[in-house]
N, C-alpha and C positions, 0 to 999 in steps of 0.2 A: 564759815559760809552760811546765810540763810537763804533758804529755799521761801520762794513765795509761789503758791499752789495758783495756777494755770488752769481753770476750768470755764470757762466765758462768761464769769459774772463775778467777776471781783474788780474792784478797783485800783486796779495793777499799778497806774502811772503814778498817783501819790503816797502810796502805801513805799513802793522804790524811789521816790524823790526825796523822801521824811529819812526812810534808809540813808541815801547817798550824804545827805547832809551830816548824818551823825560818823559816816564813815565809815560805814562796816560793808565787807562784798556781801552781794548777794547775785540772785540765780530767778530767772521766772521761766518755770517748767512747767509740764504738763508731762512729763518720762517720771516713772515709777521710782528707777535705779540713781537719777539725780536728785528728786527731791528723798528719798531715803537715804543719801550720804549726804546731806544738809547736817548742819551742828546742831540747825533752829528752823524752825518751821513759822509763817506765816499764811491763815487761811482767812483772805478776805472776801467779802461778800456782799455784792446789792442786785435786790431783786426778791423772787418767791423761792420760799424755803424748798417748795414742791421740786419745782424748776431747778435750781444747785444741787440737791438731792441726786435727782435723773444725770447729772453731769460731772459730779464730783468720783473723783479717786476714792472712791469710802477705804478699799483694802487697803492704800498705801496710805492713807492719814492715820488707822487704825493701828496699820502695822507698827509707823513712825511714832505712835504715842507709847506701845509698848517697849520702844529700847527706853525712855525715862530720857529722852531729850525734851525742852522747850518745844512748847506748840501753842503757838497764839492766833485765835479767831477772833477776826474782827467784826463789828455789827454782824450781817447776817452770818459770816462765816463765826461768830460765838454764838448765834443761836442753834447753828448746825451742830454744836458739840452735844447740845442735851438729848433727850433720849425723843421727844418728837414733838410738834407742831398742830394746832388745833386749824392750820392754815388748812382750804379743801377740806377741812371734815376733820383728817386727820393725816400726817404726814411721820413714817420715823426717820430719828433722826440716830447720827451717829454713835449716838446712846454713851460718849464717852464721861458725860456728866450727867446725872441723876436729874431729871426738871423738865414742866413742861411750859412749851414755849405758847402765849398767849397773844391774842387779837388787842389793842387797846378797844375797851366799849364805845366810848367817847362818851361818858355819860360819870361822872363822881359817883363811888360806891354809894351816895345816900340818894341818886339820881337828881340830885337838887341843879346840878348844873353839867350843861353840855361843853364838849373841850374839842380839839379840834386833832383828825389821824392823819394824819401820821404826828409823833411825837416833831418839832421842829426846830432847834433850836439850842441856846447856853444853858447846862443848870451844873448845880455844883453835885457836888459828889460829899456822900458823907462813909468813911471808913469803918467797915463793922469788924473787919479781923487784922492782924497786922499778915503781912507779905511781902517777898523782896521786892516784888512789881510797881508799890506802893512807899518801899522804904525812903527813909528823908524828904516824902514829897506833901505839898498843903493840897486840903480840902477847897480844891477853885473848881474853876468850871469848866466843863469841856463841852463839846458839841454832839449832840444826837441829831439822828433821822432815822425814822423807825417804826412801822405801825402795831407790832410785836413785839415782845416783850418777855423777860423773864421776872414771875414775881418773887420778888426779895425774900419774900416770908416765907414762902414755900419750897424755897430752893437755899435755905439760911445754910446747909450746914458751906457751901459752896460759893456763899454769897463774901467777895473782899468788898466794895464799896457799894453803895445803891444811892439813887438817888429818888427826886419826887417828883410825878406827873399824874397827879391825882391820885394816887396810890404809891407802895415803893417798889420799886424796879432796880433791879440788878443790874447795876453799871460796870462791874469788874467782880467777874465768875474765876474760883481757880480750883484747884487738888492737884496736889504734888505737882508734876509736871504740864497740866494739860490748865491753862489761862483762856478767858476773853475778855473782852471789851464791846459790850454794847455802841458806845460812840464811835467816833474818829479820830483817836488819836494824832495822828498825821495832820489834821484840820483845827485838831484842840489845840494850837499856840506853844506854849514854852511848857503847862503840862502834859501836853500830849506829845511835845519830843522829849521829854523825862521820864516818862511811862515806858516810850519804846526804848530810851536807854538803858532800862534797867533791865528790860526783857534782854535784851545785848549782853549785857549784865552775868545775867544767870546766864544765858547761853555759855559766855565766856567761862563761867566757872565750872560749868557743866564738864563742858571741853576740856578743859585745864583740870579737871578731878578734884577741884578744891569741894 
């Protein structure tokens, strides 16, 4: 069973239609003692990091990363996994990954050219570590929306794929059990229901002790 976390800013209804299609049950709670007997955990997120912060379960995501099951944040629910947000000045965050979560400037590091925030759009993804989450699957493209950001370089030891918007950004974050995804899987096409299969994946083997 996965649990998908219930705090008033996630994108509940495709996040569980992307689910239903691949066939595995799930659960959308906002109860403590349900989403901690989940097998898998799903933390999705749109909106300010501030705002999810002030509303989010933090002791029971915290708690459920400590049994060593799968926990996967999506867009802003993976930027809520690192330690805080330059959003409002300064925002912490669940601190369960090492990294700090940044503003896009809109401006190319050599300021030579203006880009446009929020991030919008296809880009492909380039793999810097291997991971099950990632296993048998090609470097395509998936879809972001996003005006924040984790920088690839800075957050390398954590960084599975990154991709390029003017700089490199961390498109899929992981350590041991605790995953995100900057994009939208669920909206990223035939990579992005392979991505959440594989999270399925591990859940399943998690479960089963393999």
């Amino acid at each position: 069973m996965i649990g998908i976390v219930d705090y008033g800013m996630g994108n509940l209804f495709s996040v569980s239609k992307a689910l239903e299609r691949l066939g595995a049950h799930y659960i959308i709670s906002a109860e403590r003692d349900e989403l901690l007997a989940a097998d898998g955990l799903i933390l999705p997120g749109v909106g300010s990091f501030r705002d999810a912060m002030e509303q989010l379960p933090a002791e029971t995501i915290t708690t459920f990363a400590a049994t060593g099951k799968p926990l996967l944040g999506i867009c802003l629910g993976m930027q809520l996994l690192f330690a805080s947000s330059e959003e409002n000045g300064f925002t912490k965050g669940l601190g369960l990954l090492s990294g700090k979560v940044r503003r896009f400037p809109g401006k190319s590091p050599d300021g030579s050219t203006a880009y446009k925030v929020p991030h919008m759009g296809w880009n492909q993804l380039q793999f810097v570590q291997s991971s099950p989450l990632t296993a048998g699957l090609p470097e395509d493209y998936v879809y972001f929306v996003h005006s924040y950001y984790v920088n690839a370089e800075s957050s390398s030891p954590v960084t599975i794929a990154k991709t390029e918007y003017y700089e490199q950004v961390a498109a899929i974050v992981g350590k041991g059990n605790i995953l995100g995804m900057q994009f939208h899987p669920e909206k990223s096409s035939k990579l992005g229901m392979a991505l959440l299969a594989n999270f399925l994946k591990m859940v399943e083997e998690r479960n089963s002790g393999l």
